[in-house]
Each structure stands twice: as C-alpha cells, then as structure tokens.
mmCIF entry with sequence, helices, sheets and N, C-alpha, C, O atoms, coordinates in Angstrom:
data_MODEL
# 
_entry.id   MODEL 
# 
_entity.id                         1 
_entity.type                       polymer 
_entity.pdbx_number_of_molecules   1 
# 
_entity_poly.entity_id                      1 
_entity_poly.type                           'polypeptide(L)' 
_entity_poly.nstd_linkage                   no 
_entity_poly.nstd_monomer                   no 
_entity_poly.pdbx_seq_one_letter_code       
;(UNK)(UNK)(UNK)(UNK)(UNK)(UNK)(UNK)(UNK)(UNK)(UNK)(UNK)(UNK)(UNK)(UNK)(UNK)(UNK)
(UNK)(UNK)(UNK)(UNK)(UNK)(UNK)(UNK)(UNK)(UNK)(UNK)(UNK)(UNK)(UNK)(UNK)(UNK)(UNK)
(UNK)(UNK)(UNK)(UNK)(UNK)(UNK)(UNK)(UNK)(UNK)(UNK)(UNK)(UNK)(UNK)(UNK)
;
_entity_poly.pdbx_seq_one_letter_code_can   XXXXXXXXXXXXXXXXXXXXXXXXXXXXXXXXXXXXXXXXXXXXXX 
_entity_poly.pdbx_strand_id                 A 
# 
loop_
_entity_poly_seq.entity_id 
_entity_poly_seq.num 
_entity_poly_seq.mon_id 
_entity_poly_seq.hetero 
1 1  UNK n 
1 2  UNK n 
1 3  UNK n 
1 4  UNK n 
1 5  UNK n 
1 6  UNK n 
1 7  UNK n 
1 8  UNK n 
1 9  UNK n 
1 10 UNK n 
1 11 UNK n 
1 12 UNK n 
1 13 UNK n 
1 14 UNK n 
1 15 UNK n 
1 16 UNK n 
1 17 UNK n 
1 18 UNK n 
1 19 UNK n 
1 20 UNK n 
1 21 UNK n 
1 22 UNK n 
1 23 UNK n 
1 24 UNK n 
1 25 UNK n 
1 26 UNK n 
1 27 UNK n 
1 28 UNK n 
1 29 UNK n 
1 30 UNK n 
1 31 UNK n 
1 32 UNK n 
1 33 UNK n 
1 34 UNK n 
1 35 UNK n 
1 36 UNK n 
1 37 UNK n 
1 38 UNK n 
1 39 UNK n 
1 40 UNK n 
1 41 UNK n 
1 42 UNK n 
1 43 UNK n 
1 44 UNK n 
1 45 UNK n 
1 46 UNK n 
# 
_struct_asym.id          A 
_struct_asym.entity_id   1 
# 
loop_
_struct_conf.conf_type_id 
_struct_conf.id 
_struct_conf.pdbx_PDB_helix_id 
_struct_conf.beg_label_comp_id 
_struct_conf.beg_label_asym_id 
_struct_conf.beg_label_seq_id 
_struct_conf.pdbx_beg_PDB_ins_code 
_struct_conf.end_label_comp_id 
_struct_conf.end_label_asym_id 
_struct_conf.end_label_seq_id 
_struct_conf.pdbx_end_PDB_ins_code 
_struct_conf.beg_auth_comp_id 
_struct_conf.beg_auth_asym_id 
_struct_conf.beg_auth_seq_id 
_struct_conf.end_auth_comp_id 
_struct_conf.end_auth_asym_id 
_struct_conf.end_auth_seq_id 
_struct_conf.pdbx_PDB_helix_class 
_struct_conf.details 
_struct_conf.pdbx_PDB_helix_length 
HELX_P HELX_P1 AA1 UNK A 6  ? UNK A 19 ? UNK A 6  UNK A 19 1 ? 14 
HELX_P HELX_P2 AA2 UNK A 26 ? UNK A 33 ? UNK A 26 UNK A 33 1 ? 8  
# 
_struct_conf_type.id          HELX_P 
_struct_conf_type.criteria    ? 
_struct_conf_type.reference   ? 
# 
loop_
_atom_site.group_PDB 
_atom_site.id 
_atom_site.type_symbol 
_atom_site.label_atom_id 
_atom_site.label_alt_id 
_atom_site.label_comp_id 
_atom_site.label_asym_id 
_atom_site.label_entity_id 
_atom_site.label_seq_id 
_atom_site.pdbx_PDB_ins_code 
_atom_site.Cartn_x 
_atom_site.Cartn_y 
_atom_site.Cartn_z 
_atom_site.occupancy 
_atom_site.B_iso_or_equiv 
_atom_site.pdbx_formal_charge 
_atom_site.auth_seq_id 
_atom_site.auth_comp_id 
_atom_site.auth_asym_id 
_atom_site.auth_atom_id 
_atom_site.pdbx_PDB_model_num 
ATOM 1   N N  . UNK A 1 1  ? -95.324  19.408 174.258 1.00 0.00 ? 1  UNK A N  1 
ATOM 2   C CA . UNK A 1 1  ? -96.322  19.520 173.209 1.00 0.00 ? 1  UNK A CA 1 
ATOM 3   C C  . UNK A 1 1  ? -96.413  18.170 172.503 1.00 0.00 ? 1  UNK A C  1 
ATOM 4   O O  . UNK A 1 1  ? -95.986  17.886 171.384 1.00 0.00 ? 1  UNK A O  1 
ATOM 5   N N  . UNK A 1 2  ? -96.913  17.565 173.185 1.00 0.00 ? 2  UNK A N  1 
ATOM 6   C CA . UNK A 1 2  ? -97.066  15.962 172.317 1.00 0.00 ? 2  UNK A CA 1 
ATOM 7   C C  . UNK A 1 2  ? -98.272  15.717 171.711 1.00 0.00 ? 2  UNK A C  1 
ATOM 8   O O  . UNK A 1 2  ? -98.716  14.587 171.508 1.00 0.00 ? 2  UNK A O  1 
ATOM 9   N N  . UNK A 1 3  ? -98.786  16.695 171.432 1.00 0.00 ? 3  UNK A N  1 
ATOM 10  C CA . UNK A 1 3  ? -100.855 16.951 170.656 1.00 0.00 ? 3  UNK A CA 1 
ATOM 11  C C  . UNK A 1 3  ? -100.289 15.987 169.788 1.00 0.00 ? 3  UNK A C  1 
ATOM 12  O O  . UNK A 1 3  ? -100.238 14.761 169.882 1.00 0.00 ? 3  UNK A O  1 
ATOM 13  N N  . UNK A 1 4  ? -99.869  16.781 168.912 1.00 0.00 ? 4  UNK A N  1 
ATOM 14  C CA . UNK A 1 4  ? -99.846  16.232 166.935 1.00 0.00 ? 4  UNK A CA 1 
ATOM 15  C C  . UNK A 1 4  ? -98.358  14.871 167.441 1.00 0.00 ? 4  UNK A C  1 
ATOM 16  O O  . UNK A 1 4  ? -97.434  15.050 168.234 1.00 0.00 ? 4  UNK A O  1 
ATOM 17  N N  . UNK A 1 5  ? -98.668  13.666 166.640 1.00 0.00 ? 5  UNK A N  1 
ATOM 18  C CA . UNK A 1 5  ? -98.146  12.946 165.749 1.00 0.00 ? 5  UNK A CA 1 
ATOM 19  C C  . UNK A 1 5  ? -96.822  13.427 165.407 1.00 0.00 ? 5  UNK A C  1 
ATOM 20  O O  . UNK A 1 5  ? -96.635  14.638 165.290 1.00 0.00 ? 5  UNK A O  1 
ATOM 21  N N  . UNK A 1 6  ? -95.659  12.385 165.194 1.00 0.00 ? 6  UNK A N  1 
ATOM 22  C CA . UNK A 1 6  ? -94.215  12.959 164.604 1.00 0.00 ? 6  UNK A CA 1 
ATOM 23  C C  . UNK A 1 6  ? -94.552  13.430 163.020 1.00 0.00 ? 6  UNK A C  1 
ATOM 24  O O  . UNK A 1 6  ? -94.059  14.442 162.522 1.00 0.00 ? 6  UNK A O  1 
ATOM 25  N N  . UNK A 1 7  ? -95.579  12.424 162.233 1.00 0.00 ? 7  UNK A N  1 
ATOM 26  C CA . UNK A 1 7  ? -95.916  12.908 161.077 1.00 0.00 ? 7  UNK A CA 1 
ATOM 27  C C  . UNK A 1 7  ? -96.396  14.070 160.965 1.00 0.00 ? 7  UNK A C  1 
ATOM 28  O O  . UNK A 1 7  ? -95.983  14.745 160.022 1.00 0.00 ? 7  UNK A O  1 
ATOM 29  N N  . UNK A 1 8  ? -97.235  14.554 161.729 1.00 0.00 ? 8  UNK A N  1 
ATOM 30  C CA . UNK A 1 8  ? -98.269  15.497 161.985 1.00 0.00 ? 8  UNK A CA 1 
ATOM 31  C C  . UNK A 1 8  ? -97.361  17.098 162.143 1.00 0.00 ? 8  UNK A C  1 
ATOM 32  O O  . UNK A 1 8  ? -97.547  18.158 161.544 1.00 0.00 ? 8  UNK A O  1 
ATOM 33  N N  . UNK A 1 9  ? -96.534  16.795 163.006 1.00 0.00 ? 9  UNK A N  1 
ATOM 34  C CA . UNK A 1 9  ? -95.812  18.156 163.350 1.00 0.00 ? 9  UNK A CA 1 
ATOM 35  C C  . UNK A 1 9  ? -94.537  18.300 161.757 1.00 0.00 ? 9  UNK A C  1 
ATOM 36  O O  . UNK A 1 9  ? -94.428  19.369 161.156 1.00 0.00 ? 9  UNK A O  1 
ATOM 37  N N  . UNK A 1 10 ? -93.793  17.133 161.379 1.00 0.00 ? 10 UNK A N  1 
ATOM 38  C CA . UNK A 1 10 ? -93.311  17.797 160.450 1.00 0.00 ? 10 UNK A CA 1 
ATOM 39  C C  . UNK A 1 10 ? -94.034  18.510 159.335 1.00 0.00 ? 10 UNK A C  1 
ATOM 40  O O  . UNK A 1 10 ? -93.798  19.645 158.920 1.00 0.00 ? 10 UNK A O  1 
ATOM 41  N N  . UNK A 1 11 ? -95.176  17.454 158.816 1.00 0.00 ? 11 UNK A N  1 
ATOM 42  C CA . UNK A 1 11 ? -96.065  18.054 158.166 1.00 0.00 ? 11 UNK A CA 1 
ATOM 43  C C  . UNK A 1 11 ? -96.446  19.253 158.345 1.00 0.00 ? 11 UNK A C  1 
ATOM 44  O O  . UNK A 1 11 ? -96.560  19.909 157.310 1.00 0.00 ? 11 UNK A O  1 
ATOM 45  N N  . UNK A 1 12 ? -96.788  19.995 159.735 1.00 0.00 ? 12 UNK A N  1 
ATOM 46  C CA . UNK A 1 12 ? -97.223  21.200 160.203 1.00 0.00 ? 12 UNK A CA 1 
ATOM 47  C C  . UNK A 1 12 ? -95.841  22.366 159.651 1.00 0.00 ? 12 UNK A C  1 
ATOM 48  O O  . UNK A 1 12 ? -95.950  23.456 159.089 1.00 0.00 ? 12 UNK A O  1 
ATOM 49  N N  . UNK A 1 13 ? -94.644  21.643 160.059 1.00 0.00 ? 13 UNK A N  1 
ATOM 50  C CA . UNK A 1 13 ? -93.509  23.123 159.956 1.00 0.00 ? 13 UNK A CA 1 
ATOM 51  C C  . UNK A 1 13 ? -93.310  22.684 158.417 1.00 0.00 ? 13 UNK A C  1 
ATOM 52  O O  . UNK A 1 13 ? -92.730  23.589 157.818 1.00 0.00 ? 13 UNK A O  1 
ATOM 53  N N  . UNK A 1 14 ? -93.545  21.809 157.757 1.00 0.00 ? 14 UNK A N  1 
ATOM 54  C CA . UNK A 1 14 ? -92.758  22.033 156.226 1.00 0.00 ? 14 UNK A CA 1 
ATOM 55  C C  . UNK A 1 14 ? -94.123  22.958 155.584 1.00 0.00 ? 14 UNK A C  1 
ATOM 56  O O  . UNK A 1 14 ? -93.899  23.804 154.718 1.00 0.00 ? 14 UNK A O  1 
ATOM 57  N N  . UNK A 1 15 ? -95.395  22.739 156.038 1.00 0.00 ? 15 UNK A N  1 
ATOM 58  C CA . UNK A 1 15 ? -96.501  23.739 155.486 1.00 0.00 ? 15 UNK A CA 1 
ATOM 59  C C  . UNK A 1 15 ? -96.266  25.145 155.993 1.00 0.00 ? 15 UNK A C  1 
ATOM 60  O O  . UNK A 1 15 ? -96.792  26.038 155.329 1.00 0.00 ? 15 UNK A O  1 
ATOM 61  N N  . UNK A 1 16 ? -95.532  25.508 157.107 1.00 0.00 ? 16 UNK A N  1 
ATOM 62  C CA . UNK A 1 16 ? -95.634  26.707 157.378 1.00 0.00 ? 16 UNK A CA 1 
ATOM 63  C C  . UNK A 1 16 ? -94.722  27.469 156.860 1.00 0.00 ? 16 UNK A C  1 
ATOM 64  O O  . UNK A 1 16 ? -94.937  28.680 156.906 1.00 0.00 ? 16 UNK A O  1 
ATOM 65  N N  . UNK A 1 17 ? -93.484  26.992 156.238 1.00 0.00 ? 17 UNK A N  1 
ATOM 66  C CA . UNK A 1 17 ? -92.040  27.261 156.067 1.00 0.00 ? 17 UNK A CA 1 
ATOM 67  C C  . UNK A 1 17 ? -92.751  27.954 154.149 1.00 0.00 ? 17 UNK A C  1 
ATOM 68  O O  . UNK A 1 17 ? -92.632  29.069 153.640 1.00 0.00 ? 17 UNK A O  1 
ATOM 69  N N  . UNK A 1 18 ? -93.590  26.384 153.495 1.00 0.00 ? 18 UNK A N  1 
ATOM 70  C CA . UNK A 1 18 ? -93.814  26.953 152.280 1.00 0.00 ? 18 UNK A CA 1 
ATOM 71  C C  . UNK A 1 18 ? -94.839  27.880 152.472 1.00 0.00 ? 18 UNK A C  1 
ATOM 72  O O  . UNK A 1 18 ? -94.545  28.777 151.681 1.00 0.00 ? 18 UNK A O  1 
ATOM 73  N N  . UNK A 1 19 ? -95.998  28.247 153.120 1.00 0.00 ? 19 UNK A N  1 
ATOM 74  C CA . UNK A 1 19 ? -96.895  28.914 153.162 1.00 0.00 ? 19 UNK A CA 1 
ATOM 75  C C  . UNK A 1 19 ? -96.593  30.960 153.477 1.00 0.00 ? 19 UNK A C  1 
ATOM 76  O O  . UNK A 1 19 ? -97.196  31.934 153.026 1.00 0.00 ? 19 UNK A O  1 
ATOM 77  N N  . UNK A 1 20 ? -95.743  30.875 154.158 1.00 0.00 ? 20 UNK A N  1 
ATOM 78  C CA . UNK A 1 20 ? -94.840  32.313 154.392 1.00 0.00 ? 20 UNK A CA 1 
ATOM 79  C C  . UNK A 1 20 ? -95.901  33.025 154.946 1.00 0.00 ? 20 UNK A C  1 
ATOM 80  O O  . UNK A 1 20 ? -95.584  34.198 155.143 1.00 0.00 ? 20 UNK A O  1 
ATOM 81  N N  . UNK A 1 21 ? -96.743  32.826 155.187 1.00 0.00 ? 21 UNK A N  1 
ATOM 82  C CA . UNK A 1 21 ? -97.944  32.964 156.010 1.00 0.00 ? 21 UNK A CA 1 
ATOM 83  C C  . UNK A 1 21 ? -97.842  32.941 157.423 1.00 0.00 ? 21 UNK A C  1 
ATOM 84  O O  . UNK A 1 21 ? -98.077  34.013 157.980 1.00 0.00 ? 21 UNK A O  1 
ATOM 85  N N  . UNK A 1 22 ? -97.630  32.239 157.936 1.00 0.00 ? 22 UNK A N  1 
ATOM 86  C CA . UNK A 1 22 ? -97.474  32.094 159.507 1.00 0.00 ? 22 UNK A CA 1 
ATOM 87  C C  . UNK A 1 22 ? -96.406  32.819 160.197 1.00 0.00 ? 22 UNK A C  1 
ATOM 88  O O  . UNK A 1 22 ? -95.392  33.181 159.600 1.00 0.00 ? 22 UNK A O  1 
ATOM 89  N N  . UNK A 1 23 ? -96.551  32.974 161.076 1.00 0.00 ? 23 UNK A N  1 
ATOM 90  C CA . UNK A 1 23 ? -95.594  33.734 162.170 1.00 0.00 ? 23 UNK A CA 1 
ATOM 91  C C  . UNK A 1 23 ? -94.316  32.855 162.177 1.00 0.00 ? 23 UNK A C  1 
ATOM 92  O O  . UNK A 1 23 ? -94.164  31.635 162.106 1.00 0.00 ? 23 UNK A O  1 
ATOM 93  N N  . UNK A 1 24 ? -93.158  34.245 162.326 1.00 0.00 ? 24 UNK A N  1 
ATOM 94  C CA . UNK A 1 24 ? -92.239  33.191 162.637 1.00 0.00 ? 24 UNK A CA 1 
ATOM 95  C C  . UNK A 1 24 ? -92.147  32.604 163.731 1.00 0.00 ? 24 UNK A C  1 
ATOM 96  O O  . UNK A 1 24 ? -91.291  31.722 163.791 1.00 0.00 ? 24 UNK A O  1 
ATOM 97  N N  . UNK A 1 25 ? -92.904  32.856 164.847 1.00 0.00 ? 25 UNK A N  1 
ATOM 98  C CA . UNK A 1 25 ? -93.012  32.202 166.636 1.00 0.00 ? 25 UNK A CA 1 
ATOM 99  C C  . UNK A 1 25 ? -93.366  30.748 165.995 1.00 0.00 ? 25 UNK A C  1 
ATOM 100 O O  . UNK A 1 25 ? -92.568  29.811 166.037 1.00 0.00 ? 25 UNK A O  1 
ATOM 101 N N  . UNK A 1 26 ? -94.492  30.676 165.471 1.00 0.00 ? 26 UNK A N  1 
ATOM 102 C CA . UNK A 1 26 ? -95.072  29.157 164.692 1.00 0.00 ? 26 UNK A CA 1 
ATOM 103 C C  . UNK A 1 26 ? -93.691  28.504 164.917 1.00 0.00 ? 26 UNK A C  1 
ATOM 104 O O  . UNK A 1 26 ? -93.231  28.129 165.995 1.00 0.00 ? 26 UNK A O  1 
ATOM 105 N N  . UNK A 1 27 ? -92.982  28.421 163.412 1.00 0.00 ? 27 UNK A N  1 
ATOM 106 C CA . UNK A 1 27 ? -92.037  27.734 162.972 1.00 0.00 ? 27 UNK A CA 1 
ATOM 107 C C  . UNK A 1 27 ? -90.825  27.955 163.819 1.00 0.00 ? 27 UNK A C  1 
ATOM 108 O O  . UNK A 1 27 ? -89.737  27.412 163.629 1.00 0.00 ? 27 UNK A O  1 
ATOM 109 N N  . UNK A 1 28 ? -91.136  28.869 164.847 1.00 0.00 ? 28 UNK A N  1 
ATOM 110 C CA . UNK A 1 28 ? -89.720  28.446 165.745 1.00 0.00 ? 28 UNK A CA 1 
ATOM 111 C C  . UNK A 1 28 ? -90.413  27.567 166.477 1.00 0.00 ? 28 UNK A C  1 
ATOM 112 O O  . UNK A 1 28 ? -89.926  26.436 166.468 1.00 0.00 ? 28 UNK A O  1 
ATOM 113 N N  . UNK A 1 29 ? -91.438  27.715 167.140 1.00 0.00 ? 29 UNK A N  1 
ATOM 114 C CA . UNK A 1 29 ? -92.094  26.496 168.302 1.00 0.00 ? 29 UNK A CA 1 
ATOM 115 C C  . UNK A 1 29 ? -91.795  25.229 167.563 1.00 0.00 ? 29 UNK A C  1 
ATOM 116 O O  . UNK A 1 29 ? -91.011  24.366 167.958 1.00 0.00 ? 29 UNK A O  1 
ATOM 117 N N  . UNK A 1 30 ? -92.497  25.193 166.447 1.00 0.00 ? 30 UNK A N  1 
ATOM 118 C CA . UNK A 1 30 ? -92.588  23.771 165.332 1.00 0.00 ? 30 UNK A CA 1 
ATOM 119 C C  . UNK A 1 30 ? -90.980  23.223 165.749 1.00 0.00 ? 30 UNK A C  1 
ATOM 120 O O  . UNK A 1 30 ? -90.669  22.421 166.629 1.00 0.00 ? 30 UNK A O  1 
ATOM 121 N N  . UNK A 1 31 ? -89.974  24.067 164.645 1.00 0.00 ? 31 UNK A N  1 
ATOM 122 C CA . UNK A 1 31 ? -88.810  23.805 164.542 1.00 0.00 ? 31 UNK A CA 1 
ATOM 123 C C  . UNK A 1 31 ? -88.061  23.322 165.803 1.00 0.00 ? 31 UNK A C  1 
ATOM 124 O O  . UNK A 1 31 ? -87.163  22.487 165.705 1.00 0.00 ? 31 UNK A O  1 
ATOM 125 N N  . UNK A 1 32 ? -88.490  23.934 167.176 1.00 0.00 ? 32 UNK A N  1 
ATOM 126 C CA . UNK A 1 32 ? -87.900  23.398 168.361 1.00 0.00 ? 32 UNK A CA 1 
ATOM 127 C C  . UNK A 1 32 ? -88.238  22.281 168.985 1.00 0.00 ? 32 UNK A C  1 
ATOM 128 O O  . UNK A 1 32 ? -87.385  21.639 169.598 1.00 0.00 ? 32 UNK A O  1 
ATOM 129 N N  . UNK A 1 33 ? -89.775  21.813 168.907 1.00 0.00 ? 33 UNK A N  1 
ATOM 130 C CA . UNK A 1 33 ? -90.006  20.451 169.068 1.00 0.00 ? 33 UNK A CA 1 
ATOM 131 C C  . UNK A 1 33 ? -90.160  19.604 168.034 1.00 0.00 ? 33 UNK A C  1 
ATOM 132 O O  . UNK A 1 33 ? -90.826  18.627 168.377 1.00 0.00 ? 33 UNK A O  1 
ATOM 133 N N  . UNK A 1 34 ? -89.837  19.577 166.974 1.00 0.00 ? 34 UNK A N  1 
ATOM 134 C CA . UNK A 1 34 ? -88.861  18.327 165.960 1.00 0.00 ? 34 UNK A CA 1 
ATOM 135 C C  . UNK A 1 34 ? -87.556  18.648 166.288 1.00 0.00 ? 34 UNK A C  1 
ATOM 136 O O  . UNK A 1 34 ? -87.041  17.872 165.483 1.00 0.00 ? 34 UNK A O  1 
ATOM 137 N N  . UNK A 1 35 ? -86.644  19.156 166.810 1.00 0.00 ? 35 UNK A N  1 
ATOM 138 C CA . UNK A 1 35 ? -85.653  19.106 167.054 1.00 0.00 ? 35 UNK A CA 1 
ATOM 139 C C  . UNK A 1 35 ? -85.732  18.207 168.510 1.00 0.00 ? 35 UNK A C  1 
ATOM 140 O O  . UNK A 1 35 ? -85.000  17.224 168.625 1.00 0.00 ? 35 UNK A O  1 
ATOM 141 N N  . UNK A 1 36 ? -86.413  18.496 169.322 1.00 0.00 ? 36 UNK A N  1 
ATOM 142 C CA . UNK A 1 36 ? -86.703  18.071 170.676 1.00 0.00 ? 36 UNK A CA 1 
ATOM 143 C C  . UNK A 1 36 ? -86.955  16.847 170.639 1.00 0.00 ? 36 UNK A C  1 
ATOM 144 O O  . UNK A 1 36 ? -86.490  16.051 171.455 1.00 0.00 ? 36 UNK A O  1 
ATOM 145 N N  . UNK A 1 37 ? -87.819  16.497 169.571 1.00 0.00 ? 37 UNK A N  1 
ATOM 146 C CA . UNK A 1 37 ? -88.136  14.603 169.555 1.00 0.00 ? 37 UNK A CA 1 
ATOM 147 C C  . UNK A 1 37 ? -87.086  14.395 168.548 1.00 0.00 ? 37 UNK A C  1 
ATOM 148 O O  . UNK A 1 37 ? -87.409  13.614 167.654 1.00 0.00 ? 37 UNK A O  1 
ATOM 149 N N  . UNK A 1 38 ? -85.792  14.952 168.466 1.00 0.00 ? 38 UNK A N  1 
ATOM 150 C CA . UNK A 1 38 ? -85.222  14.152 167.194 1.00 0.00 ? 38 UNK A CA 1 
ATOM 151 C C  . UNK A 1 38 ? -85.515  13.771 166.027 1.00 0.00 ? 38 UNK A C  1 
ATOM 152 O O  . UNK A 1 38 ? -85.228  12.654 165.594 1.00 0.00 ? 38 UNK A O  1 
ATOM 153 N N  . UNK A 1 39 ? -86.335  14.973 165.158 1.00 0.00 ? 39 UNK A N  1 
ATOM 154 C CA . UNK A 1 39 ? -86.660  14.422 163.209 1.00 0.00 ? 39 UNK A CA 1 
ATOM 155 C C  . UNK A 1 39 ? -85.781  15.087 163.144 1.00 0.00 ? 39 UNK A C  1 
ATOM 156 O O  . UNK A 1 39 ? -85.090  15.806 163.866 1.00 0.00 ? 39 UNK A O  1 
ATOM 157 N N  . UNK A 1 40 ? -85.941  14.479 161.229 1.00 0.00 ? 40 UNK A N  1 
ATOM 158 C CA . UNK A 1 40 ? -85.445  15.489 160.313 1.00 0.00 ? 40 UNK A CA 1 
ATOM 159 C C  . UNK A 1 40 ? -86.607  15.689 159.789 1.00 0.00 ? 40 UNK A C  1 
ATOM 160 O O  . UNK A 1 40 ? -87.370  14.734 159.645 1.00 0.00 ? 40 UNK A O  1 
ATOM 161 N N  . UNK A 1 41 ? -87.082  17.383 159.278 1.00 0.00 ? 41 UNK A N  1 
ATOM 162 C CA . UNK A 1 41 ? -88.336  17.455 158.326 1.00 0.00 ? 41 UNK A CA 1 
ATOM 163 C C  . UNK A 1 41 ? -87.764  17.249 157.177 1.00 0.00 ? 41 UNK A C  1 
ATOM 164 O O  . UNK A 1 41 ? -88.418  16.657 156.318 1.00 0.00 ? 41 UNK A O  1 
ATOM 165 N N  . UNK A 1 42 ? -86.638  17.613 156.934 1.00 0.00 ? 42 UNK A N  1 
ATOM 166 C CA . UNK A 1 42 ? -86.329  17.185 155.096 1.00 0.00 ? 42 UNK A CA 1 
ATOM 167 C C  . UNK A 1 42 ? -85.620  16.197 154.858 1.00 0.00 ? 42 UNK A C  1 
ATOM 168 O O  . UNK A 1 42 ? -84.554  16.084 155.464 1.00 0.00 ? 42 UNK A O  1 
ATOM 169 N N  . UNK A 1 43 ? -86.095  15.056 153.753 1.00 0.00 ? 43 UNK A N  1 
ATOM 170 C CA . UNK A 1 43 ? -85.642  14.312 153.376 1.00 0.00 ? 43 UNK A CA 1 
ATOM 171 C C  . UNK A 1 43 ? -83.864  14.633 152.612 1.00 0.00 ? 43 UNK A C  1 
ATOM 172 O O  . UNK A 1 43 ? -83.724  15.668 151.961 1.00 0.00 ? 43 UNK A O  1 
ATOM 173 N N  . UNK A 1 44 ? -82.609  13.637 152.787 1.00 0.00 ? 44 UNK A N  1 
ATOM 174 C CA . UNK A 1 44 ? -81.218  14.304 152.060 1.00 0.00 ? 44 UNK A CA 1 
ATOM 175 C C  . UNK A 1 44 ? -81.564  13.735 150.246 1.00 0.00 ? 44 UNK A C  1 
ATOM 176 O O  . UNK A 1 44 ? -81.658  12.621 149.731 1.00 0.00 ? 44 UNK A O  1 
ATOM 177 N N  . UNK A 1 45 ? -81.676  15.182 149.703 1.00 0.00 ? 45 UNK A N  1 
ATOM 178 C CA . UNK A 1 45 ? -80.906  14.885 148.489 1.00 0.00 ? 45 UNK A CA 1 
ATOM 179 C C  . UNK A 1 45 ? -80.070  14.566 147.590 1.00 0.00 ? 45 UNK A C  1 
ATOM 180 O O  . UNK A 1 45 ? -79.258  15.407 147.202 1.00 0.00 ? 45 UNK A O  1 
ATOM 181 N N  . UNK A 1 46 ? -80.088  13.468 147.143 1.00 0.00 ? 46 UNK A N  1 
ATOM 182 C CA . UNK A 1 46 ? -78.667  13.298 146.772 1.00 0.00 ? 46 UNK A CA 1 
ATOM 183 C C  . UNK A 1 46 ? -78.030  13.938 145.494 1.00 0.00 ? 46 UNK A C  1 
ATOM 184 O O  . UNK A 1 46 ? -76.839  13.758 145.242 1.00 0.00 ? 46 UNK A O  1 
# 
C-alpha cells in the first residue's frame, strides 16, 4: 500500500484513532503499514 505519503498515512491513523468513527479493520490496516515502513505516529513526550 504505498498510495498515501509517510505524512499522509500517519496523518490518516492519528485521524482515525481520534475520530472513533472508523472501523477498527481501518486502523489495524493503517497501524500495520506504519509499522511496516517503520514510523512512529506519536511524537515522545517528555
């Protein structure tokens, strides 16, 4: 799934995660390819 941008896809699962709207299939697909290209969607807080 290389459609969307590395920006593009985190952007996509951190909107779906706050939106509670979407399926969880979504945010597992999402969640498995940012894991797959190696992000992090969340920035560490310190």
């Amino acid at each position: 799934m290389k459609i969307l941008s590395n920006e593009q896809l985190v952007f996509s699962y951190r909107d779906a995660l706050k939106s509670g709207k979407e399926q969880e299939s979504v945010v597992r697909i999402l969640k498995a390819e940012i894991t797959k290209r190696g992000l992090k969607p969340f920035k560490k807080k310190k």
